[in-house]
C-alpha positions as CSV (number, residue, x, y, z in Angstrom):
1,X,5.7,-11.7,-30.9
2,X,9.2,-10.4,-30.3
3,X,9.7,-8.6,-27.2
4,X,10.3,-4.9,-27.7
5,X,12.7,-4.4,-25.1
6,X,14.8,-7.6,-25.6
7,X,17.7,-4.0,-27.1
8,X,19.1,-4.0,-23.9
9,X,19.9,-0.1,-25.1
10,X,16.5,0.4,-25.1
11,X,16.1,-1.0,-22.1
12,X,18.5,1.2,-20.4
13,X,17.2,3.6,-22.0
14,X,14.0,3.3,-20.9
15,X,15.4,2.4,-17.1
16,X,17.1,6.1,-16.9
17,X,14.0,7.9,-18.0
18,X,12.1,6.4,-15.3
19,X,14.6,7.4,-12.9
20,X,14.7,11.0,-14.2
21,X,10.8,11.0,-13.8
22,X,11.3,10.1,-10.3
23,X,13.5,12.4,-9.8
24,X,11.5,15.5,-11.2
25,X,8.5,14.5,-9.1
26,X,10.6,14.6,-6.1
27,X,12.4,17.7,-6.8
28,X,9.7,20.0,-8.5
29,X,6.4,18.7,-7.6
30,X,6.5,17.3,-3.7
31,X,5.7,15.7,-1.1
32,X,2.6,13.9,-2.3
33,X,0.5,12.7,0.9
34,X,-2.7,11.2,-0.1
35,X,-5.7,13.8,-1.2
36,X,-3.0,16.5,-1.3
37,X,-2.1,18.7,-4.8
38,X,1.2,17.2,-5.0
39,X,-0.7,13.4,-5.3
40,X,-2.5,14.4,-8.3
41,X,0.3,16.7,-9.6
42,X,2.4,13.8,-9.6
43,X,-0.3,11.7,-11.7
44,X,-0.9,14.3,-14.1
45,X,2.9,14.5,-14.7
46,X,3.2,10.7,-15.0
47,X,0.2,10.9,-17.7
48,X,1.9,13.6,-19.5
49,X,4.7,12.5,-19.9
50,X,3.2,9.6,-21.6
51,X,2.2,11.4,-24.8
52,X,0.9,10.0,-27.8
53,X,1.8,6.3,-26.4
54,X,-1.9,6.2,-24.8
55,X,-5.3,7.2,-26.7
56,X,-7.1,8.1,-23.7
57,X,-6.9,8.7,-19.9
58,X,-9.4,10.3,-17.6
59,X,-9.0,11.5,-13.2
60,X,-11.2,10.4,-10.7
61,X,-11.9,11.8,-6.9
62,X,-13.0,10.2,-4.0
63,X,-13.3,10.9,-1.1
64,X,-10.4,9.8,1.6
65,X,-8.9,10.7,5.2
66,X,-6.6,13.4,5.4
67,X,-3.0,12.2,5.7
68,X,-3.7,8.7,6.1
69,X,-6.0,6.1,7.8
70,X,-3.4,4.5,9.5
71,X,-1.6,7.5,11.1
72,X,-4.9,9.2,11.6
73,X,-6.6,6.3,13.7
74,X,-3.5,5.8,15.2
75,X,-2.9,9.4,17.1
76,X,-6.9,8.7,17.9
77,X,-6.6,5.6,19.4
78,X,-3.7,6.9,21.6
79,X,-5.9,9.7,22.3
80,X,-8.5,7.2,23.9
81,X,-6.3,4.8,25.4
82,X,-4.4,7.0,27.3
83,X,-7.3,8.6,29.5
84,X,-9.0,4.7,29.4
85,X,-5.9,3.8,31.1
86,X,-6.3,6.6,33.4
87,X,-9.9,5.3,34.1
88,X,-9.0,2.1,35.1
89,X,-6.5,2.6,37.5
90,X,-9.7,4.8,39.0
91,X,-11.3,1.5,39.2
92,X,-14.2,3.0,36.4
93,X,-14.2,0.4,34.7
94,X,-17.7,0.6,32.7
95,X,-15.4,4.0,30.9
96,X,-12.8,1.5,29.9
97,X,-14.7,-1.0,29.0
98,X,-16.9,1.1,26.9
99,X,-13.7,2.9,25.7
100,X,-12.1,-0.2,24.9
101,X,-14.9,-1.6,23.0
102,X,-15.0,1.7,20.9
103,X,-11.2,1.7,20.4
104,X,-11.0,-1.9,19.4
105,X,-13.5,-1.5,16.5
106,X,-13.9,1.8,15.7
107,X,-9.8,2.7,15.2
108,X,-7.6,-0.3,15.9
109,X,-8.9,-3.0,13.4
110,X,-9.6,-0.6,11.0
111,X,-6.2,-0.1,10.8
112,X,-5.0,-3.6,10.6
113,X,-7.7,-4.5,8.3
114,X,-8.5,-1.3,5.9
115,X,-11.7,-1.0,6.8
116,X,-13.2,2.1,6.1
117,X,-16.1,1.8,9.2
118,X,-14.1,4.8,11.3
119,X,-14.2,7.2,8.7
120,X,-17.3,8.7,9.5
121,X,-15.5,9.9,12.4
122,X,-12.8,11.9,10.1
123,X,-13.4,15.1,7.9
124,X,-12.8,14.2,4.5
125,X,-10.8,15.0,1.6
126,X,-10.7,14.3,-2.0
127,X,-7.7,12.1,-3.7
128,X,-7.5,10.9,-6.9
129,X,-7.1,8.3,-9.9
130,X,-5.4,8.6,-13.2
131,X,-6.0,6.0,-15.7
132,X,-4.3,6.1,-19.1
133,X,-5.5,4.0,-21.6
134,X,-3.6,2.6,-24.9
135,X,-6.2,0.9,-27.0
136,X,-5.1,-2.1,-29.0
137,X,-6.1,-1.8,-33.1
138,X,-8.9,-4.3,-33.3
139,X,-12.1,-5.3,-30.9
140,X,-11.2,-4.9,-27.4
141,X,-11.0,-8.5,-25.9
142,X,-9.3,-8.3,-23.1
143,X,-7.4,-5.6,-20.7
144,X,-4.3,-5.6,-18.4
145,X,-4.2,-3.0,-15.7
146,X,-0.4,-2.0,-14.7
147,X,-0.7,-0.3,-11.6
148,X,1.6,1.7,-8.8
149,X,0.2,4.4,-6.3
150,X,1.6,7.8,-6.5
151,X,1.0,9.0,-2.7
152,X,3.8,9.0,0.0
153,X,3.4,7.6,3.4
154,X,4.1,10.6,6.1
155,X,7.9,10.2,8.1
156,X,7.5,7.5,10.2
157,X,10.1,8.4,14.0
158,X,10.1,5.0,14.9
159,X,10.8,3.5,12.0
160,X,13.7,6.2,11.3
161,X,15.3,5.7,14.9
162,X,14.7,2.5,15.2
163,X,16.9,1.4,12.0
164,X,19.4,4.3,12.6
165,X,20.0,3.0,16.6
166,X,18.5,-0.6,16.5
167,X,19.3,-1.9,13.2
168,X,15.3,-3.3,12.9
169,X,12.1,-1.5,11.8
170,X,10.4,-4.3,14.2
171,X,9.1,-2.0,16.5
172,X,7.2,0.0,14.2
173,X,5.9,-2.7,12.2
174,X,4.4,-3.8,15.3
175,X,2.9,-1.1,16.7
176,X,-0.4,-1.4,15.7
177,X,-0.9,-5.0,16.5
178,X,1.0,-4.2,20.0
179,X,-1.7,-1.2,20.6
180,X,-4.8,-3.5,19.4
181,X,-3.6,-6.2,22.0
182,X,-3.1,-3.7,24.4
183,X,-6.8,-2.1,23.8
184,X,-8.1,-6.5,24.1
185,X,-6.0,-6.4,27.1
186,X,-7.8,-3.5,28.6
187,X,-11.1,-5.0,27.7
188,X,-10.2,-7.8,29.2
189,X,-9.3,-6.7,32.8
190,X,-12.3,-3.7,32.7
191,X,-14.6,-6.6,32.2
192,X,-13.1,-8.6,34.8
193,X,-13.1,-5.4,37.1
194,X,-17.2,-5.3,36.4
195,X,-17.4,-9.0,37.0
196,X,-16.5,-8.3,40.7
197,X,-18.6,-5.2,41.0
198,X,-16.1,-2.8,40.2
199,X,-18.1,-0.2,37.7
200,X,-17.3,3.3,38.8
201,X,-14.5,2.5,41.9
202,X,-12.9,1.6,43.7
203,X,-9.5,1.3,42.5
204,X,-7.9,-2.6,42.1
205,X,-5.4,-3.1,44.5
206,X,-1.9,-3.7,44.0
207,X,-1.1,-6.9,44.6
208,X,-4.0,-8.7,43.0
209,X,-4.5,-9.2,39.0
210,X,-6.3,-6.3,38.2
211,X,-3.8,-4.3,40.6
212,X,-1.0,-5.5,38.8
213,X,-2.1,-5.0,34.9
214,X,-2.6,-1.1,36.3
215,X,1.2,-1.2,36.7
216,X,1.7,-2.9,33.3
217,X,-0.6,0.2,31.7
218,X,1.6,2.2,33.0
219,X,4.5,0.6,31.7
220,X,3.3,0.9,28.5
221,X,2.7,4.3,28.2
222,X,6.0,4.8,25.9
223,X,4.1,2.4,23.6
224,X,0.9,4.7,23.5
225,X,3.2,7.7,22.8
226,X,5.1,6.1,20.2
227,X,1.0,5.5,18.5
228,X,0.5,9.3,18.7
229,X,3.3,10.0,17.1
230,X,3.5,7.6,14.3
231,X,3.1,10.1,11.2
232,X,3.7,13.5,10.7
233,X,2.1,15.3,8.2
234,X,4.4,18.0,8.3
235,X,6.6,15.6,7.1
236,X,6.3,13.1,4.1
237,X,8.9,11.1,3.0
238,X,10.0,11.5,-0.8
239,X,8.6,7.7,-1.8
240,X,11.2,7.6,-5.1
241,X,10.6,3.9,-4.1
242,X,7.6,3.2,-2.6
243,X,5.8,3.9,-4.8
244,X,7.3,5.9,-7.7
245,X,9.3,3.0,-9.1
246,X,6.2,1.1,-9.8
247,X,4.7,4.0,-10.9
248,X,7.2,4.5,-13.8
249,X,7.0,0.4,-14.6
250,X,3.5,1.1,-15.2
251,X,4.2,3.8,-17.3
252,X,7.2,2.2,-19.0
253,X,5.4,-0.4,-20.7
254,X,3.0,1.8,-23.5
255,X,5.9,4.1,-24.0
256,X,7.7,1.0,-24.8
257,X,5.0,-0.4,-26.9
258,X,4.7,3.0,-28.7
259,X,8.7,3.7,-29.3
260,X,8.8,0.2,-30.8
261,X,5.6,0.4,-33.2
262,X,3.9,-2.8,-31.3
263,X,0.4,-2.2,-31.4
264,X,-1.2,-4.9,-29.2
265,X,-4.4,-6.7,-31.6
266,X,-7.0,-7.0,-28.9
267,X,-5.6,-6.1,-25.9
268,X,-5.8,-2.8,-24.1
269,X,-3.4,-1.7,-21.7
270,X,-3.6,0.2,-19.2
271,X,-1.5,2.7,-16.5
272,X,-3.0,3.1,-13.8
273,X,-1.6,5.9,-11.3
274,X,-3.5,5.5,-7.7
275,X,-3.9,8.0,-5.0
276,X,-4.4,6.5,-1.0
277,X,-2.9,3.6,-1.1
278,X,-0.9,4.8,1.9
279,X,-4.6,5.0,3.6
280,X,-5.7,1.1,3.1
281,X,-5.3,0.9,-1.0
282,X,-7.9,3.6,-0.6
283,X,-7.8,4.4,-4.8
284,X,-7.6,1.3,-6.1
285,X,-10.6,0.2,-4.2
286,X,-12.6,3.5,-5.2
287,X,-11.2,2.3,-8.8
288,X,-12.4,-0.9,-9.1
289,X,-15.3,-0.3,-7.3
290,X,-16.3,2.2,-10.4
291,X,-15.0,-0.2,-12.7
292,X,-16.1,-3.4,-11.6
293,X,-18.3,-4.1,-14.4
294,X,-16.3,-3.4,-17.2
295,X,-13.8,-5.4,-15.8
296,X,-16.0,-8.4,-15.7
297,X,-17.3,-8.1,-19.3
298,X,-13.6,-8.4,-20.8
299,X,-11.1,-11.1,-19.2
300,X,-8.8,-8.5,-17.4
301,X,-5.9,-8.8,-15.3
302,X,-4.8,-6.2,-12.7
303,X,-1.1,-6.2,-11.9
304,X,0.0,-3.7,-8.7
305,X,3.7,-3.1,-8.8
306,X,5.0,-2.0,-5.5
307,X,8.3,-0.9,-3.9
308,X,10.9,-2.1,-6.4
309,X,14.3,-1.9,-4.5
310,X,16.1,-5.4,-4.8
311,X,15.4,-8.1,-7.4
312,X,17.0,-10.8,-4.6
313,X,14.5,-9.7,-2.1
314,X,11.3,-9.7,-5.6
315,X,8.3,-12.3,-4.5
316,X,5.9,-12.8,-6.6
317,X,2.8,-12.1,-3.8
318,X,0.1,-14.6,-4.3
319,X,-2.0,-12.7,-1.8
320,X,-2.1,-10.3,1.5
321,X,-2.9,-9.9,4.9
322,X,-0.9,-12.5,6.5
323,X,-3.2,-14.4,4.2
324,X,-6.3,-13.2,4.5
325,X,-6.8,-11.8,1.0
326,X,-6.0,-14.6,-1.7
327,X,-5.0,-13.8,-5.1
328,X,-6.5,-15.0,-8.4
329,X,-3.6,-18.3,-8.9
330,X,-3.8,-17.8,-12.5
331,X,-2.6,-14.5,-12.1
332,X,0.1,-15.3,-10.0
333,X,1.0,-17.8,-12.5
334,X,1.4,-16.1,-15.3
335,X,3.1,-13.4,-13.6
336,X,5.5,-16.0,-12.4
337,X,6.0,-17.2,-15.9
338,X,6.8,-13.6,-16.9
339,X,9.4,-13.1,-14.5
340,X,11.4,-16.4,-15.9
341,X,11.4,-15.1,-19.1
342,X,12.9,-12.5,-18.1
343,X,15.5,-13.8,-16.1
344,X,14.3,-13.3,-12.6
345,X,12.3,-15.8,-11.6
346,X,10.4,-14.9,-8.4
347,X,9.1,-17.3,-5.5
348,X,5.4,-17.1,-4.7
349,X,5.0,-15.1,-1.0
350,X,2.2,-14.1,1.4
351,X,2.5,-10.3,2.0
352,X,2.4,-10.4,5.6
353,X,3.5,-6.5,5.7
354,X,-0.4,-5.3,4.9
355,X,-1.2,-5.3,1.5
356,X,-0.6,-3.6,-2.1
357,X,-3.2,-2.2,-4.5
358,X,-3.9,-6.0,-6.1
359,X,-5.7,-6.6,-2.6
360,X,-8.6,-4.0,-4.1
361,X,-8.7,-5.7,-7.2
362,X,-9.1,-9.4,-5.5
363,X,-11.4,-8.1,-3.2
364,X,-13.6,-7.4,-5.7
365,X,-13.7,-10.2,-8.1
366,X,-10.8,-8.6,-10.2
367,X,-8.2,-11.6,-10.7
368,X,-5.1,-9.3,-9.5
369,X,-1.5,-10.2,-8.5
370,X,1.6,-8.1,-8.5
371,X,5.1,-8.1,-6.7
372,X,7.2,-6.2,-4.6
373,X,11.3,-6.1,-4.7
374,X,12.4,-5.2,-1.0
375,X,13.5,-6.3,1.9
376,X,11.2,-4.5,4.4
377,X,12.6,-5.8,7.8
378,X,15.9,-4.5,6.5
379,X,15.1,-1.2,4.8
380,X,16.0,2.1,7.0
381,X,14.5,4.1,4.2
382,X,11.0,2.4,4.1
383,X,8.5,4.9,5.0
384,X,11.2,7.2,6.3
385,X,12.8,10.8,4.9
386,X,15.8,8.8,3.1
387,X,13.2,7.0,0.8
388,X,14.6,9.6,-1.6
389,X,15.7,9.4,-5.5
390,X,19.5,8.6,-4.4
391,X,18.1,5.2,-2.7
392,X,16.6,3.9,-6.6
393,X,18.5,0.3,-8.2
394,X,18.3,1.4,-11.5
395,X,18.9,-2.6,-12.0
396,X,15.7,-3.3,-10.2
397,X,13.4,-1.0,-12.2
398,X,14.9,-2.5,-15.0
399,X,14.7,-5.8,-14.7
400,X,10.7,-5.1,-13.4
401,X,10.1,-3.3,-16.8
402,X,11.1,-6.1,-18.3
403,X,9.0,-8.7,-16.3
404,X,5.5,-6.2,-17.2
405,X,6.2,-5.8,-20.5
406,X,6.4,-9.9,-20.4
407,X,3.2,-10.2,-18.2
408,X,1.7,-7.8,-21.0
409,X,2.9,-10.4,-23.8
410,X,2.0,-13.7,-22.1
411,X,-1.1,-12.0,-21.1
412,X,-2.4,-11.0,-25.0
413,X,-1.0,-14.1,-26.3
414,X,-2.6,-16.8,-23.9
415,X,-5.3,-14.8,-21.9
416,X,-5.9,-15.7,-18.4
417,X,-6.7,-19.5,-18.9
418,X,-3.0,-20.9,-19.6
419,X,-1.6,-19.1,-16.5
420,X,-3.5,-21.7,-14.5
């Protein structure tokens, strides 16, 4: 079959659309934090604009924490550490401990890990899904899922400061990991401190170990604060490219398929527009939780584009987590295969930077894979106010249209199988 966007008219064509869509979301509907109206305005305006190039499409809620899991444990766990500090330095060490223990697992490594074990803790709120379905014109055999998530993450101060004064988002890509050593360093020493029969006073000495890590607490107050404050809710950051630009990939492909007249045989395809992914990939995992079994009877293949910036900085993510979340290989190989035929071939990376939506999919026995275009340690707009429309490479989204309408292609013609 001929590729229908091998018009490089069209393509451009298709690539300035996108952008305008971006740009009217950001202008008109919002900021779009997760479970808020402007979310699932944003989806339904992504769906709409879609038109007769999909047969069907349907919204789902579930249930989320406001703003953000990440943020939201965050400002709790400095909450906690801050007076288990205090009770330390009393020489009340059962508190800490017991403090510790709770901050460790009920806050900090939900946060590194997405777990969702602390929301209990958290009033909830509903975000949503929109899936948009183009049907192919015989028997449904199998589907291809082409997803991007349409929340924004809230204004992040240390990442905006520390790129406009210290050239590096380091710091606040580490501070969670900082804070959830600091909390094992706490548990550490209060266990120590009980070890020598101090439970409720008196206060370590200076001059001996547990003395001593009282004076390093202190010094890392400014790190604690810097936890509290690392979202604001009052204000979100525009995402044009995390994740708008591979929300209008997604949607690029069945308008493309639709302009064109290509009417896939047995192959459905679908856009899929997720809310919370800001939160731990919060609606892709609610997704495929509900859709598990349909994805199982078919072959299907879910593909998460994410932040699409710079084609020289696009990996082809063959799994999460630092690791810890491997993706389906045959996924990752046909999606590299895709990305040569289009010209940009991308090398295979770990996403050591948390994870994208594909980590849902994977997680459940979905084969998933997906790629992101940006470099992250070098980006003073990630997950800051200048993420804005006037940051988008239209030569990015272009070239990453082209690369899913191939991983569409390669997918219908050979199936899973022959990306092996």
């Amino acid at each position: 079959m001929t590729n229908p966007i091998t018009d490089e008219a069209r393509l451009q064509n298709a690539t300035q659309r996108a952008i305008r869509s971006i740009e009217n979301i950001c202008q008109n509907i919002g900021p779009r934090l997760a479970g808020s109206a402007g979310e699932l305005a944003a989806e339904e305006a992504l769906r709409d604009a879609l038109g007769g190039a999909i047969h069907a499409s349907y919204t789902e809620a579930f249930p989320i924490v406001p703003g953000g899991a990440l943020p939201a444990y965050m400002k709790r766990a400095a909450l906690l550490i801050l007076p288990a500090c205090v009770a330390y330095g009393f020489g009340w060490a059962a508190v800490s401990a017991a403090m510790s223990v709770f901050l460790l697992f009920g806050l900090v490594l939900p946060a590194l890990f997405f777990s969702p074990v602390a929301d209990v803790t958290f009033r909830k709120k509903d975000s949503h899904n929109v899936t948009c379905v183009r049907k192919p014109s015989g028997e449904v055999r199998r589907r291809i899922i082409l997803c991007g998530h349409a929340d924004a993450n809230p204004h992040i101060p240390l990442f905006y400061y520390g790129y406009k004064y210290l050239h590096t988002g380091l710091l606040g890509a580490l501070l969670v990991p900082l804070n959830a050593l600091a909390a094992l360093a706490l548990l550490g020493f209060s266990v120590a401190a009980l070890r020598r029969g101090i439970v409720f006073g008196p206060a370590p000495r200076f001059g001996t170990a547990l003395g001593n890590f009282t004076i390093a607490l202190i010094c890392m107050l400014p790190l604690f604060w810097g936890a509290f404050t690392y979202g604001s809710k009052r204000r979100v950051v525009p995402g044009a490219t995390d994740n708008l630009s591979g929300c209008v990939i997604a949607q690029a492909v069945p308008l493309l398929l639709e302009e064109t007249g290509v009417t896939l045989e047995h192959t459905e395809v679908v856009a899929l527009f997720t809310g919370a992914e800001e939160c731990g990939v919060r609606g892709a995992r609610a997704w495929c939780k509900a859709h598990a079994a349909e994805c199982k009877e078919i072959e299907t293949l879910f593909v998460a584009i994410d932040t699409i910036h710079d084609m020289r900085f696009a990996v082809n993510l063959s799994g999460d987590m630092m690791g810890a979340q491997k993706y389906d290989p045959r996924a990752v190989s046909l999606i590299g295969r895709a990305a040569q035929r289009a010209g940009c071939p991308m090398p295979e990376k770990i996403c050591t930077q948390g994870a994208i939506d594909a980590h849902a999919a994977a997680q459940t026995g979905i084969p998933a894979g997906g790629w992101i275009a940006a470099d992250l340690a070098n980006a003073p707009w990630y997950h800051t106010r200048d993420d804005s429309p006037a940051n988008l490479n239209a030569a990015a989204i272009a070239t990453s249209i082209s690369i899913a309408m191939e991983t569409v292609l390669l997918f219908d013609a050979e199936g899973l199988g022959a990306g092996a």
